[in-house]
C-alpha positions as CSV (number, residue, x, y, z in Angstrom):
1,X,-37.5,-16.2,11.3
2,X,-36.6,-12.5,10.1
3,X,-33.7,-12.5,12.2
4,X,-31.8,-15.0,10.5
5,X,-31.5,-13.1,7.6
6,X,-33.1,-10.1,6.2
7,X,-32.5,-6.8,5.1
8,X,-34.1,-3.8,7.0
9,X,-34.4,-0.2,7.5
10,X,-34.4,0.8,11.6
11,X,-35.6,4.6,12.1
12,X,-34.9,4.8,15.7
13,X,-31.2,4.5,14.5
14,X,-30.9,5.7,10.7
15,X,-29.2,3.1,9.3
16,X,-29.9,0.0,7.2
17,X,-28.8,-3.4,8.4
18,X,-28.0,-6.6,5.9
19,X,-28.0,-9.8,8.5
20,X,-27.6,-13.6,7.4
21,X,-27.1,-16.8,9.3
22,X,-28.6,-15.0,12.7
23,X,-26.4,-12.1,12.8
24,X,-25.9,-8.8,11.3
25,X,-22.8,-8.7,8.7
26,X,-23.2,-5.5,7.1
27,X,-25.0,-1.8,8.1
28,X,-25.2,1.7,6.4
29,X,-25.5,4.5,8.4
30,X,-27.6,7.9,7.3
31,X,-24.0,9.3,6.8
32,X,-23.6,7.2,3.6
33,X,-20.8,5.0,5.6
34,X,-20.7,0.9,5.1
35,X,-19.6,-1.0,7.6
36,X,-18.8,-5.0,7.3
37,X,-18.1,-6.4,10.5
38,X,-18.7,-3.6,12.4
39,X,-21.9,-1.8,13.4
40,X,-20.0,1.7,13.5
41,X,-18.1,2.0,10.1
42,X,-16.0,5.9,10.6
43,X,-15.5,5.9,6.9
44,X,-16.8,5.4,4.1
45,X,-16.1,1.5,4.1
46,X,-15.0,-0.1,7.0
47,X,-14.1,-3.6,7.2
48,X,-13.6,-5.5,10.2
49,X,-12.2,-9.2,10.4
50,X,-11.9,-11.7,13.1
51,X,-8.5,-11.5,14.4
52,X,-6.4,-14.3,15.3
53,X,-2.9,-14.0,17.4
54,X,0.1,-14.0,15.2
55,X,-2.3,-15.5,11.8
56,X,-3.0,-13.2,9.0
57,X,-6.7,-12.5,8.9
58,X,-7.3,-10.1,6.0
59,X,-10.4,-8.5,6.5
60,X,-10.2,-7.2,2.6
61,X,-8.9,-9.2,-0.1
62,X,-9.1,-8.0,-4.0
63,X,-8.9,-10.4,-6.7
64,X,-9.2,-10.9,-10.1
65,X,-11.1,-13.9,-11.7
66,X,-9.1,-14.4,-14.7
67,X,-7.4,-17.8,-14.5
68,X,-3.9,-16.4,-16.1
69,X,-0.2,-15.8,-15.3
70,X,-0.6,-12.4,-16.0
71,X,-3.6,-11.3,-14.7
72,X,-3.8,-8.2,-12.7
73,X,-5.8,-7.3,-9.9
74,X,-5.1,-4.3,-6.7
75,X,-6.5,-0.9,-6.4
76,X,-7.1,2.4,-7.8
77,X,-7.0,6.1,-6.7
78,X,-8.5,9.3,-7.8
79,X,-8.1,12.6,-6.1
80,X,-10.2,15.1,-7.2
81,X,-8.5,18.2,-7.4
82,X,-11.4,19.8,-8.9
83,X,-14.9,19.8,-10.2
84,X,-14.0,18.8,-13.5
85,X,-11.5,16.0,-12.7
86,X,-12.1,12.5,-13.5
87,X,-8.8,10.7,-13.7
88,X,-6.9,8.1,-12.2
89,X,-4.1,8.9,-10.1
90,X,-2.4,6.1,-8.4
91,X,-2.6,2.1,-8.2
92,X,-1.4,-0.7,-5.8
93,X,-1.8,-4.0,-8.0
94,X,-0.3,-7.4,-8.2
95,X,0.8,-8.0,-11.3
96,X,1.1,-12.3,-12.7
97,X,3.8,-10.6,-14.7
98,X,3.9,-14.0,-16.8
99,X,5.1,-15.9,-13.7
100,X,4.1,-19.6,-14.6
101,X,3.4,-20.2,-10.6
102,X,1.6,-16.7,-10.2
103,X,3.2,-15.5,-7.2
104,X,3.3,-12.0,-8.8
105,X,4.8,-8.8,-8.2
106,X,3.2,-6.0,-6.4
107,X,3.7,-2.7,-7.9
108,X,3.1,0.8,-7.2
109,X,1.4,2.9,-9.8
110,X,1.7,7.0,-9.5
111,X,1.1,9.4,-12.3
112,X,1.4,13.3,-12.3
113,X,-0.7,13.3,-15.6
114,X,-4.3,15.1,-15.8
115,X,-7.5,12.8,-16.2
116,X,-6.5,9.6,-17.3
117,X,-10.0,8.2,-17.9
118,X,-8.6,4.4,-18.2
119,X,-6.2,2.8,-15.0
120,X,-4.9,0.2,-17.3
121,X,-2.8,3.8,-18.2
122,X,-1.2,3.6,-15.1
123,X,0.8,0.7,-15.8
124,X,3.0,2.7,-17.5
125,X,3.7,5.2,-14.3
126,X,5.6,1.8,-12.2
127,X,7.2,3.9,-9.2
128,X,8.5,1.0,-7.0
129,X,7.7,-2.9,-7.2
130,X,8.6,-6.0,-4.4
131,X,9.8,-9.2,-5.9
132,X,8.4,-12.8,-4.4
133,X,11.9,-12.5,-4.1
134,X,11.7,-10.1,-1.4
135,X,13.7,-7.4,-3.9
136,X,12.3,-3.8,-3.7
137,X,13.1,-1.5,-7.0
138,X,12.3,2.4,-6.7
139,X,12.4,3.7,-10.2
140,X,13.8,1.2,-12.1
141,X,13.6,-2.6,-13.7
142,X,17.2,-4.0,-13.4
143,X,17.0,-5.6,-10.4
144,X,20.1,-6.8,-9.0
145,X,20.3,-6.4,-5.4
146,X,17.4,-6.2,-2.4
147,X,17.2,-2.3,-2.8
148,X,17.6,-0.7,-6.0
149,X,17.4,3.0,-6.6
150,X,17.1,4.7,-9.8
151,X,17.0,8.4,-10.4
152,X,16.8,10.9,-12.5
153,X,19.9,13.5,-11.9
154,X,20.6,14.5,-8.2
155,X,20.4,12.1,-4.9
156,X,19.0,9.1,-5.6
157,X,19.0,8.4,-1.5
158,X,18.8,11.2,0.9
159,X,18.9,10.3,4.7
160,X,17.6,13.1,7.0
161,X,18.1,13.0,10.8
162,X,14.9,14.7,12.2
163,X,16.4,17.4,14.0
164,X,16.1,21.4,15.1
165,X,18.1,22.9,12.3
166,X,21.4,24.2,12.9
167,X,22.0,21.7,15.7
168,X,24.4,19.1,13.9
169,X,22.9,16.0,14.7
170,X,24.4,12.5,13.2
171,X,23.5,11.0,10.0
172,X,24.3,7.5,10.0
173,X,24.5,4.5,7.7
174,X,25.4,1.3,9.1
175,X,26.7,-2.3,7.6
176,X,25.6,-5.4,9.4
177,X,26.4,-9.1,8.9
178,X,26.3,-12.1,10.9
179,X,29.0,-10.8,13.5
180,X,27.2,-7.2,13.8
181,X,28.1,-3.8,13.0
182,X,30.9,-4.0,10.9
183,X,31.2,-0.7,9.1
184,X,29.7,3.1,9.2
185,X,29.5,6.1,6.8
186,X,28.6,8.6,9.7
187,X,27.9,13.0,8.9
188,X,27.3,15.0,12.0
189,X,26.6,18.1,10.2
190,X,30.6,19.6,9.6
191,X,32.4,16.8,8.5
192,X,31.9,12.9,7.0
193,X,33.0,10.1,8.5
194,X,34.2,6.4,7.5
195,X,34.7,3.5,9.9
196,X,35.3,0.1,9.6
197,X,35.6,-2.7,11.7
198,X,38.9,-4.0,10.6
């Protein structure tokens, strides 16, 4: 029976279908696009799961086979900003980083360098990693807190109300705990503000 699994050409629609166990799973259109899941990938791969209320259902997961604690595996980017270019730009990857129960830590990788022909390069460019923890670091490897920020001269934080400029509108920073808002650093524009709940 051909339709339980084959792989076929159709020229009324253009596109090439991959089927198994009595049902398509895969198609390429004549655009070039692959779709898993779906029978009308928009880009260039398009993956669709079967979604569950509430459970995660990845519908892509990237792995790497090598059974070690620091084993790497994630994604790279390129953006060719010309003919001639051929290097890696950026990575999301989740690093073992010699964790002996391989929970990991997910970094992301961003490099202004030209053409780096290998992305094991890119470990070097670290911008910002999350913990198992739950601890995000932007720029730095001392992690102490849940949000670290390291710069380089300048603001290492800069809050921006999105407003028509010239207006004034507030700025806020707020300080929580278990009974609420319990402090402020507050800017409308003219002035700076303090306030505490005490």
């Amino acid at each position: 029976n051909q339709n339980i699994g084959s792989i076929a050409y159709l020229n009324n629609g253009n596109h090439m279908t991959f089927r198994a166990d009595n049902g398509e799973k895969m198609r390429i259109t004549g655009a070039g696009n692959v779709g898993i899941g779906t029978a009308a990938p928009a880009q260039k791969l398009t993956t669709v799961g079967t979604a569950s209320a509430g459970v995660l259902t990845p519908s892509l997961m990237v792995a790497n086979s090598l059974a070690d604690n620091d084993s790497v595996a994630g994604m790279v980017f390129h953006n060719r900003y010309d003919a001639n270019s051929t290097g890696f730009k950026a990575a999301i990857v989740l690093d073992g980083d010699d964790n002996s129960n391989a929970t990991g830590v997910l970094k992301f990788l961003c490099s202004n360098e030209a053409n780096i022909a290998n992305p094991a390069t890119l470990a070097a460019h670290s911008r910002m990693k999350i913990t198992p923890a739950g601890v995000v670091s932007i720029g730095g490897t001392n992690v102490t807190a849940k949000l670290n920020v390291v710069g380089q001269g300048g603001s290492n934080v800069q809050l921006q109300n999105n407003i028509v400029t010239g207006t004034g509108g507030m700025v806020q920073i707020g300080f929580i705990n278990d009974n609420g808002l319990v402090g402020s650093i507050q800017t409308n524009g003219t002035g700076t503000s303090y306030a505490t709940s005490s």
